[in-house]
C-alpha positions as MATLAB code, in Angstrom:
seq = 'XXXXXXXXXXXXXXXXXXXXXXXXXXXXXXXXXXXXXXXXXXXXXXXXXXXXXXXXXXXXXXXXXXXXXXXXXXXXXXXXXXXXXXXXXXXXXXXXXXXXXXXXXXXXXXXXXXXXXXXXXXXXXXXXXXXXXXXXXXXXXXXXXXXXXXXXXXXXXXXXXXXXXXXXXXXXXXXXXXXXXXXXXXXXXXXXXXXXXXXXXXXXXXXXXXXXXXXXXXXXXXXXXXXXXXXXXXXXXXXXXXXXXXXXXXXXXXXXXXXXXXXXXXXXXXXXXXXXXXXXXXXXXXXXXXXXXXXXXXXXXXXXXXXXXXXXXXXXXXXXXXXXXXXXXXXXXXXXXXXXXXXXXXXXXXXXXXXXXXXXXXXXXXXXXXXXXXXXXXXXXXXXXXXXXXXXXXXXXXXXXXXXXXXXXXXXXXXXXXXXXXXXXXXXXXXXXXXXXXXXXXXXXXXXXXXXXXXXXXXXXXXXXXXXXXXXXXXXXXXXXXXXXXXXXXXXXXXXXXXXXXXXXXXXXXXXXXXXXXXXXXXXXXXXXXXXXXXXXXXXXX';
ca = [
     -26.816  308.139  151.072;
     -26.883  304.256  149.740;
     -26.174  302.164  152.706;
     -26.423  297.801  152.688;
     -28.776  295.913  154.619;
     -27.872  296.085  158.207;
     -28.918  291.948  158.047;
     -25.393  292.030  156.335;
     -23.296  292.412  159.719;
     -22.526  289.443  161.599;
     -22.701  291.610  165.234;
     -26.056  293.244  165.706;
     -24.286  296.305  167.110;
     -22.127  297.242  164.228;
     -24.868  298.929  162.586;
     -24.419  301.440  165.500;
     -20.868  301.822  164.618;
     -21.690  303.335  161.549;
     -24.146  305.395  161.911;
     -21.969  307.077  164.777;
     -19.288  307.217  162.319;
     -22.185  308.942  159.473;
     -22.531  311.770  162.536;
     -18.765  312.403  162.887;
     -18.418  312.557  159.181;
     -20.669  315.540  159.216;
     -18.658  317.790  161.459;
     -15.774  319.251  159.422;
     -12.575  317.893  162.209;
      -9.440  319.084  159.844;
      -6.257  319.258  161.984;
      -6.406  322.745  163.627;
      -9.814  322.799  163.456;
     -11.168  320.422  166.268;
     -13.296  323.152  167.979;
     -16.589  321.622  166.652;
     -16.268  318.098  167.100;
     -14.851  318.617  171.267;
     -17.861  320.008  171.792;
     -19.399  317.909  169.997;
     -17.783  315.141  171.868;
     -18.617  316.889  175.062;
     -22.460  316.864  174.686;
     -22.039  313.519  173.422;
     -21.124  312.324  177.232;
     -22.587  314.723  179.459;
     -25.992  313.760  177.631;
     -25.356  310.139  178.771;
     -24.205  311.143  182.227;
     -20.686  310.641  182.535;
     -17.924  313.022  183.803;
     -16.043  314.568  180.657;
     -13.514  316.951  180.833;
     -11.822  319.070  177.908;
      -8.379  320.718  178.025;
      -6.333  323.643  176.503;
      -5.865  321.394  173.573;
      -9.158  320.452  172.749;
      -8.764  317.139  173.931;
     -11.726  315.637  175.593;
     -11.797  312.357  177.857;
     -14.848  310.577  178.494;
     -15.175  308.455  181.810;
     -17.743  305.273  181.329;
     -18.212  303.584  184.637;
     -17.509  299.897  184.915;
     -20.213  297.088  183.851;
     -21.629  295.557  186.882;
     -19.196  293.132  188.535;
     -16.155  294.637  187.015;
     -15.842  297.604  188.697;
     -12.864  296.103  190.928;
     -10.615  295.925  187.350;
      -8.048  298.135  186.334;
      -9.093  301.191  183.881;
      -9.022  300.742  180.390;
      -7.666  304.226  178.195;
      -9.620  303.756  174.658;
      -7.830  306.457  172.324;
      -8.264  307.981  169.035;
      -7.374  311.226  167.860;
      -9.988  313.261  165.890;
      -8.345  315.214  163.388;
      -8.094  314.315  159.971;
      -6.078  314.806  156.937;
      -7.977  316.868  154.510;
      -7.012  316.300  150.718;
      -9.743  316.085  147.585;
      -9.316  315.996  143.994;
      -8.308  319.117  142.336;
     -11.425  321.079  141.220;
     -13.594  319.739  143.831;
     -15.436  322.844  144.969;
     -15.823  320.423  148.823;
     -15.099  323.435  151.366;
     -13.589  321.156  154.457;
     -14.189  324.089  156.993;
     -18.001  323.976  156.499;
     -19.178  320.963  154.636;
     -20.328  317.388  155.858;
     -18.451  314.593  154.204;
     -20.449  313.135  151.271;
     -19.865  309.090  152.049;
     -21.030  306.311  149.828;
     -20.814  302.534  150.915;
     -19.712  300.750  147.462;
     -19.101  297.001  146.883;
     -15.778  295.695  145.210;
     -15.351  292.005  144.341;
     -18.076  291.260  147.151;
     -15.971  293.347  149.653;
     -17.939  296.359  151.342;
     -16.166  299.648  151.490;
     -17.245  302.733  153.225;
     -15.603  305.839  150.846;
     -16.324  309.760  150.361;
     -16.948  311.795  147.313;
     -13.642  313.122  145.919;
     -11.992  313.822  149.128;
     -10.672  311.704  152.068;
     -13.231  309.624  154.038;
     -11.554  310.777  157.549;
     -11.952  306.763  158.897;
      -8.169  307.929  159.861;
      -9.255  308.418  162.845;
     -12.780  308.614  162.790;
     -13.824  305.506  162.423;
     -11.842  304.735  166.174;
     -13.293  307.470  167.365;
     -17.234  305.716  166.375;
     -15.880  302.548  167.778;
     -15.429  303.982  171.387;
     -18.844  306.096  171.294;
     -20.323  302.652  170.184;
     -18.909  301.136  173.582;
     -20.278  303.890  175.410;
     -23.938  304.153  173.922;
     -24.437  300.596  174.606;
     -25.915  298.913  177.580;
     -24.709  295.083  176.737;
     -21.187  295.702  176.134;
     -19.658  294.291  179.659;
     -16.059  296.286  180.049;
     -14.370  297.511  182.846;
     -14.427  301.580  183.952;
     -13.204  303.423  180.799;
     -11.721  306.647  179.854;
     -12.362  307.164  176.484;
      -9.213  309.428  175.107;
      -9.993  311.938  171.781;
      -6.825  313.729  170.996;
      -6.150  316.501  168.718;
      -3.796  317.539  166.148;
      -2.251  313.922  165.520;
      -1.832  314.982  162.162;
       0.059  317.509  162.034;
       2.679  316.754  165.197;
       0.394  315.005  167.694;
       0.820  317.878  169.229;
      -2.798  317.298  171.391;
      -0.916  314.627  172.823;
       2.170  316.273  173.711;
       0.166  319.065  175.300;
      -2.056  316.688  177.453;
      -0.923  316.900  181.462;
      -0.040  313.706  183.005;
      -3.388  314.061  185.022;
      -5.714  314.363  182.271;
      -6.312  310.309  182.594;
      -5.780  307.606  185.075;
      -5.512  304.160  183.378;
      -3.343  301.427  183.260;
      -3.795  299.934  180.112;
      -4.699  301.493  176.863;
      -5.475  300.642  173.475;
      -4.915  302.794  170.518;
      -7.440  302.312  167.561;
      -5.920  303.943  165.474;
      -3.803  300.933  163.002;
      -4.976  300.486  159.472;
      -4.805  296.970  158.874;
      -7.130  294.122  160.838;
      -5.723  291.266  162.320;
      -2.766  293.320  163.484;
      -1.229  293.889  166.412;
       0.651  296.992  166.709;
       3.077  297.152  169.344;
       5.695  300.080  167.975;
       5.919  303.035  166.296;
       7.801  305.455  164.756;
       8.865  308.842  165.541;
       8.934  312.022  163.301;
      10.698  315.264  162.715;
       9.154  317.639  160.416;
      12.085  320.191  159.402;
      11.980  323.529  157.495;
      14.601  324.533  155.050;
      14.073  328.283  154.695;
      16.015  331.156  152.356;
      15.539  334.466  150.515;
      16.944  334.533  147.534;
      17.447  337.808  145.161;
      15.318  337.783  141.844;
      15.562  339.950  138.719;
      13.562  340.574  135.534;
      13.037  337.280  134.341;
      13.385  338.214  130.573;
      16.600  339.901  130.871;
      19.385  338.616  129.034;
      22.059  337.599  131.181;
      22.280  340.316  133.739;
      20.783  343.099  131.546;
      17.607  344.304  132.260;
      14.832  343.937  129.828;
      10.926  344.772  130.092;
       9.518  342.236  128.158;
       9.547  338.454  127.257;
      11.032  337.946  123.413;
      10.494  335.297  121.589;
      13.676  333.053  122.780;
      12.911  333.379  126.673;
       9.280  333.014  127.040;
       7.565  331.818  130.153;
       5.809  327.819  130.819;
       4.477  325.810  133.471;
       4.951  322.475  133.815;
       2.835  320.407  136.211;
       3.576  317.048  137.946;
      -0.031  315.170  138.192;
      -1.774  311.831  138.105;
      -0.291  310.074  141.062;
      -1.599  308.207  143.674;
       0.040  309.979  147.043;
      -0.305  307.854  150.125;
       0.734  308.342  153.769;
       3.776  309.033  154.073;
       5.255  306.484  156.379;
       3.149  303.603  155.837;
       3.205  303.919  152.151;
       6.686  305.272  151.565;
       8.205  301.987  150.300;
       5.750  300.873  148.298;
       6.856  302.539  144.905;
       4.721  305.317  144.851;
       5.905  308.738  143.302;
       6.520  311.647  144.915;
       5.567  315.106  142.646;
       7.964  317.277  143.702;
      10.661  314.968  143.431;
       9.452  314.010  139.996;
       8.750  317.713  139.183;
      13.117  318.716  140.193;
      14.186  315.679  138.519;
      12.482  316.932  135.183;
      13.684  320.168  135.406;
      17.342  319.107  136.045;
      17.255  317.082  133.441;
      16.083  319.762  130.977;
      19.168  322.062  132.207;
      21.759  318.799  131.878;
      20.752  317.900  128.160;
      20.250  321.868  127.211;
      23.625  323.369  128.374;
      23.639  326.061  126.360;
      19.824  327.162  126.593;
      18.627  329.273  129.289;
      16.446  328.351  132.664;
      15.058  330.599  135.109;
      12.892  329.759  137.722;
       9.708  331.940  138.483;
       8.302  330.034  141.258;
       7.668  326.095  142.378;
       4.441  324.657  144.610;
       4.617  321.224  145.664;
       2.367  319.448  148.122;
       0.091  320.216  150.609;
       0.405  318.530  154.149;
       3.609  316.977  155.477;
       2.697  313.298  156.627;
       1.594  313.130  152.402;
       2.862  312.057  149.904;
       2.606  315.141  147.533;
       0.279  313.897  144.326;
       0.514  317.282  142.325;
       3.498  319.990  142.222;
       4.351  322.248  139.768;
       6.830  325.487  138.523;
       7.087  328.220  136.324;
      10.205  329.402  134.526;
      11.083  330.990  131.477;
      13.712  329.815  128.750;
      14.697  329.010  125.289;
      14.117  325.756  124.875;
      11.241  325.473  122.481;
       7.901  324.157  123.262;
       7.909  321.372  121.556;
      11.082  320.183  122.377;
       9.409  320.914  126.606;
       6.665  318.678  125.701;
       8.826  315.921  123.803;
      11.041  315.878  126.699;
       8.090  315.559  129.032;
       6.334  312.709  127.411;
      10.022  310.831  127.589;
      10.781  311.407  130.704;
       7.323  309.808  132.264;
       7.683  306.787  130.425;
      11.149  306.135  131.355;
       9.820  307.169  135.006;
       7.080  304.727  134.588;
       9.309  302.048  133.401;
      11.829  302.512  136.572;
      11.988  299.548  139.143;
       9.881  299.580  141.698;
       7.934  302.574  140.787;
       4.211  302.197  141.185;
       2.371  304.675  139.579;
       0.891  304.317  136.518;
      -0.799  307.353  136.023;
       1.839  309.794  136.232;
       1.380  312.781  133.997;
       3.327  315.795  133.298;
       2.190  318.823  131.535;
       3.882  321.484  130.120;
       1.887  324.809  129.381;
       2.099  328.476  128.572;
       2.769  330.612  131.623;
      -0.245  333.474  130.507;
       0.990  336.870  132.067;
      -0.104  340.756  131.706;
       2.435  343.554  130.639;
      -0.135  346.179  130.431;
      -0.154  346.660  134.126;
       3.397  348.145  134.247;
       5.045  345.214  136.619;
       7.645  342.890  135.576;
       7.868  339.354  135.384;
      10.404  338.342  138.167;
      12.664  334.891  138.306;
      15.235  333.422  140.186;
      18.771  334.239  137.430;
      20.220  331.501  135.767;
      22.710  331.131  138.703;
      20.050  331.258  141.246;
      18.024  328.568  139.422;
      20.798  326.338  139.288;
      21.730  326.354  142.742;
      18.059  325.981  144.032;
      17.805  323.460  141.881;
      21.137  321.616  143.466;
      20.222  322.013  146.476;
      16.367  320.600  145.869;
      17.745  317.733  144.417;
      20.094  316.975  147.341;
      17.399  316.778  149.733;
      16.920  312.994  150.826;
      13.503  311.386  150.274;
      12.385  307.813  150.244;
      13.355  305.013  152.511;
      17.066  305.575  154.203;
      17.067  302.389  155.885;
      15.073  299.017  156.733;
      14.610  296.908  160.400;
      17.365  294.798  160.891;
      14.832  293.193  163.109;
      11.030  293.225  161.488;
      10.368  292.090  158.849;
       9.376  294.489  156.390;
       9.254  297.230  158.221;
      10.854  300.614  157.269;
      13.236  301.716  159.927;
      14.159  305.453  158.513;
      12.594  307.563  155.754;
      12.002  310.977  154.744;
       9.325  312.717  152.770;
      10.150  315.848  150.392;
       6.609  316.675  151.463;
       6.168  320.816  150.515;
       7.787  323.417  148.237;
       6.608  326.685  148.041;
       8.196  330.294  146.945;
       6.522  333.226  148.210;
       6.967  336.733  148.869;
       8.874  338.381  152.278;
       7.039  341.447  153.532;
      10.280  342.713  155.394;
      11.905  342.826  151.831;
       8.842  344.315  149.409;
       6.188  347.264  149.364;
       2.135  346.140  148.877;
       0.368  343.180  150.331;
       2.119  339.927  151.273;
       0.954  337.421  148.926;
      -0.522  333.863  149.870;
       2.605  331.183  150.138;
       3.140  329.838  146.426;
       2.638  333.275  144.976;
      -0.298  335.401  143.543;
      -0.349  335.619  139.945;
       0.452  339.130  140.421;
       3.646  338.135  142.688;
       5.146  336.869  139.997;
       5.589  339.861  138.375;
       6.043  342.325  141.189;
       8.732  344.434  141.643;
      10.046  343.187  144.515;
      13.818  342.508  144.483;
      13.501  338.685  146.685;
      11.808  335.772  146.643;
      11.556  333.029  149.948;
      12.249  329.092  149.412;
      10.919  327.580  151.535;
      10.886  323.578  152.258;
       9.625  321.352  154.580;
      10.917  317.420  155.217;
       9.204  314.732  157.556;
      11.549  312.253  158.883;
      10.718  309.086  160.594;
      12.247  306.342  162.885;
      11.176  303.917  164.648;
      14.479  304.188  166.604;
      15.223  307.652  168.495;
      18.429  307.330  168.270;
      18.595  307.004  164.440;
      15.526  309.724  164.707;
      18.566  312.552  165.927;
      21.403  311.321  163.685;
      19.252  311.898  160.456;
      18.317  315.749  162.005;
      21.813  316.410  163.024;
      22.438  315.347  158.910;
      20.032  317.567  158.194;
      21.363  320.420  159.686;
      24.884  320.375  158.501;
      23.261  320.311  155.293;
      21.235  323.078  155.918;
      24.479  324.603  156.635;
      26.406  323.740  153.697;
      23.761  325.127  151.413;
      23.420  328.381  153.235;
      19.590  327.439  154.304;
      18.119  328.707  157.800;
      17.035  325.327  159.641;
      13.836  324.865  162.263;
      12.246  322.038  163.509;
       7.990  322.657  163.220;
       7.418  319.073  165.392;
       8.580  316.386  166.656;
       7.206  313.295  168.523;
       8.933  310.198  169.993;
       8.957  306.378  168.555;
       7.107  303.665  170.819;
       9.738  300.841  170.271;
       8.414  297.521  170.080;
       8.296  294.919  173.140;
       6.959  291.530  171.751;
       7.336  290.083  175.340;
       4.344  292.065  177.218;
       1.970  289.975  178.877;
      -0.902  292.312  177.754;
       0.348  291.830  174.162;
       0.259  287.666  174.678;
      -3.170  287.728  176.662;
      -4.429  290.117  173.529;
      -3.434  287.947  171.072;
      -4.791  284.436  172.815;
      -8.220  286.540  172.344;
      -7.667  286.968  168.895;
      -7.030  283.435  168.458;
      -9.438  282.563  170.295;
     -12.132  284.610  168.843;
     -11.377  283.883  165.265;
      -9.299  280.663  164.782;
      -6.088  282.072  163.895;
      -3.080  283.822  164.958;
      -3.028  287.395  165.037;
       0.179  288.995  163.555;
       2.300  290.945  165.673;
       4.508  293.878  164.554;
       5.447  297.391  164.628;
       4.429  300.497  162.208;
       6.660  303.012  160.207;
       3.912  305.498  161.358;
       3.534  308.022  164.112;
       0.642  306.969  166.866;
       0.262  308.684  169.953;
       1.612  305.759  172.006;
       4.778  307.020  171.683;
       4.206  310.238  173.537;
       1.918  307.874  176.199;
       5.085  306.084  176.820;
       6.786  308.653  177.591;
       4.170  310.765  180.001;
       3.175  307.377  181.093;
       6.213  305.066  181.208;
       4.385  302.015  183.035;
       1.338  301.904  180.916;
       0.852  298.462  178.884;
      -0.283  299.523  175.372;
      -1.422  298.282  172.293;
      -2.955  299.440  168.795;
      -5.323  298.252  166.523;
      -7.769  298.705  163.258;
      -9.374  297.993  160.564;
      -7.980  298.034  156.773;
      -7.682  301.791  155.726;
      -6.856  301.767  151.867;
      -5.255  304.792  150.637;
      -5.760  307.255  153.831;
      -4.858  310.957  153.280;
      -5.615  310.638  149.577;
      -9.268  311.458  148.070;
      -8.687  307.414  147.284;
      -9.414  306.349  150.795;
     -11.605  303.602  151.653;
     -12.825  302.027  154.519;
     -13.079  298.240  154.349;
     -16.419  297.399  156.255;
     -16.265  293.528  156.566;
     -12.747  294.546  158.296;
     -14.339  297.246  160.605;
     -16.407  294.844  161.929;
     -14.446  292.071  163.223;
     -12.185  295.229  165.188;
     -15.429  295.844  166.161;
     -15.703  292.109  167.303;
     -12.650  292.112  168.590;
     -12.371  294.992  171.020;
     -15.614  293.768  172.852;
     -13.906  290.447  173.171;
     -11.430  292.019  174.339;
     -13.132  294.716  177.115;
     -15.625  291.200  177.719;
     -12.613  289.378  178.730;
     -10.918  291.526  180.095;
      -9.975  289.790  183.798;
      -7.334  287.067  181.493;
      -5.859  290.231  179.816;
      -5.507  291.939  183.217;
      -1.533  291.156  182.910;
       1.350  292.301  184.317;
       3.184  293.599  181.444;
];
């Protein structure tokens, strides 16, 4: 692995930072799968000495006793989670339950980044996560008595968080490290829902005409694929309003188009997959259907519909791509090829479209800050055991499932919601459910965690940023996030606690795209020292 010369790093310590972060990279940490790096974790401080404890959740605190002559100060909470969202480039044969990361340090216009080989690098959180070990390694790092906080599952519902007892730490004050953009303060956050929009729906042979029943595809109704690719993805809360497309919204728009400008051709849906975790922005979905509409005139349409896509205001991804292709199927093992009828189609296809996605509304009082979104984050159809003979198949459908002979097929959706208000938080799922209702859907909520709403006038915040200043030579900016952090749930278990967050630049995190900026690493690096050095003037009331 190519590294730079560690004479490149202003701090002398930094270098230790890394390499920590190289270890954690080569333990495979995917949410729901956090087994190996608590233990991990665990032998990490009980080899140094210091109490650790590990609960039901896998979460695993870390107690480092106070630097000589500061053992009178209040204790400090460092906190990162250490999950990670696992997405890599299609093809990629990178197994994330078993393999190491493959990182590569790289140099852009002079800037160092830290990145990984087709998949995400996993600095969201783990590069936190090396900053705190750093602190704890060291022996000329003055701080006061630490608990050092790894949580699990922040993912995918902070749900190591929200499973944490109230006794599981002691401090006072925390800070989060888990912000993506240096010389930020972070001092809010927003709260998410993820909701699931659930139905069965009857199917039929796909090539019949109208509602007879046929055994084979003719020549007018033959089956395609067409696949949504190229984009960029992106978190979904931090990168929501920044233009970038969303494949399965892309992927419904296309095919409602297709049925508005062919009335009098026929569409019926075979199955749809879109996205793969909810807190991304999906990069790839596609369906299958059958119809008469030629395929040329499928792959004319396609090729005009990306460019006007492409040409749309505000829309920020330039590679978008959309294939169309022949859907290859077997008749000579004696199943049919099943679909959604024409009516079916249309009304799935109504109701996907419906479903709200973007930004819904912006702070009246940030700047620039998203105040409610949602994310059309997964589509699948798959097969419901209660309702067919044979093996379930996997959620999106076996090749064989799509020609089984069983008589219904389950939609089944999921949408992340966001606020950094609660209160807006509820009235967007109370929406949701009445439109659950008036499409006939079964509702559930999988998670949800609370917003940490901003309070600029903490005297922890003001004593934080007079270090910054202090340290560097400028003012520090001071905002909230359109993200979900585990302060939120720490305010409420711990209502008194004084709190903030903070990182390093973290381009493109939860896409294979991510990078680590290293120059930006370092002076968080810098900074949290400073910070845990100084420690008695930041020892505030509020």
């Amino acid at each position: 692995m190519e590294t730079f010369d560690s004479n490149r790093w202003n701090d002398s310590d930094f270098k230790s930072v890394l390499s920590i972060f190289e270890e954690i990279s080569s333990i495979p940490r995917c949410s729901k799968n956090e087994e190996q790096i608590a233990s991990w974790l665990e032998k990490f401080g009980q080899d140094r000495g210091f109490e650790t404890k590990r609960d039901h959740c896998n979460n695993v605190v870390i107690q480092v006793p106070a630097s000589t002559g500061m053992e009178s100060l209040p204790t400090v909470v460092l906190q990162a989670h250490t999950d990670m969202v696992c997405e890599k480039e299609a093809g990629t044969p990178h197994n994330f339950t078993t393999d190491s990361l493959s990182l590569h340090y790289i140099e852009e216009n002079g800037v160092p980044f830290l990145t990984a080989e087709k998949t995400t690098l996993g600095a969201d959180n783990g590069i936190g996560m090396a900053y705190m070990l750093a602190v704890a390694a060291s022996e000329n790092i003055p701080h006061p008595r630490l608990e050092l906080l790894f949580t699990t599952d922040e993912e995918v519902g902070l749900t190591g968080a929200q499973g944490m007892n109230a006794d599981f730490i002691s401090g006072s004050y925390l800070i989060n490290l888990d912000s993506e953009e240096e010389g930020v303060i972070i001092i809010g956050c927003a709260g998410g829902t993820q909701i699931g929009f659930k139905r069965l729906i009857d199917v039929e042979d796909a090539c019949a005409s109208d509602d007879a029943e046929g055994t084979d595809c003719d020549s007018t109704l033959l089956p395609y694929t067409v696949a949504v690719s190229g984009l960029l993805g992106g978190h979904s809360g931090t990168d929501i309003h920044i233009g970038r497309g969303n494949a399965n919204r892309i992927l419904i728009s296309f095919f409602t188009m297709l049925a508005e400008k062919y009335p009098q051709n026929r569409m019926k849906l075979i199955k749809i997959k879109g996205g793969t975790a909810s807190n991304t922005i999906p990069r790839h979905a596609e369906l299958s259907f059958v119809t008469d509409i030629s395929a040329e005139n499928l792959k004319n349409e396609a090729a005009i519909f990306v460019e006007n896509t492409k040409a749309a205001a505000g829309f920020n991804d330039p590679d978008l791509a959309i294939g169309v292709s022949d859907l290859n199927f077997s008749k000579d093992n004696g199943l049919i090829l099943k679909a959604f009828s024409i009516k079916n189609t249309g009304r799935i296809m109504s109701f996907l479209s419906a479903i709200p996605n973007g930004v819904f509304e912006m702070s009246a009082s940030i700047p620039d800050l998203v105040s409610v979104s949602g994310n059309l984050a997964m589509i699948r159809t798959k097969s419901s055991a209660e309702y067919f003979k044979g093996t379930e198949s996997d959620i999106g459908g076996s090749d064989l499932d799509i020609y089984t002979e069983k008589s219904k097929r389950e939609l089944e959706i999921t949408l992340s919601l966001r606020s950094g208000i609660e209160s807006k938080l509820k009235d967007k799922i109370r929406e949701m459910m009445a439109f659950s209702e008036k499409y006939h859907f079964n509702f559930e909520i999988t998670h949800t965690y609370s917003p940490w709403e901003a309070d600029f006038n903490s005297d922890f915040l003001k004593s934080c940023a007079d270090i910054y200043a202090r340290t560097f030579g400028k003012e520090v900016q001071i905002t909230a996030i359109h993200a979900g952090l585990e302060c939120g749930v720490f305010r409420r278990t711990f209502p008194s606690m004084k709190m903030i967050s903070i990182g390093p630049d973290i381009i493109g995190a939860h896409t294979p795209d991510e990078k680590l900026n290293l120059d930006a690493a370092e002076k968080v690096w810098i900074y949290l020292k400073e910070i845990l050095k100084s420690f008695p003037s930041a020892n505030a009331n509020g």
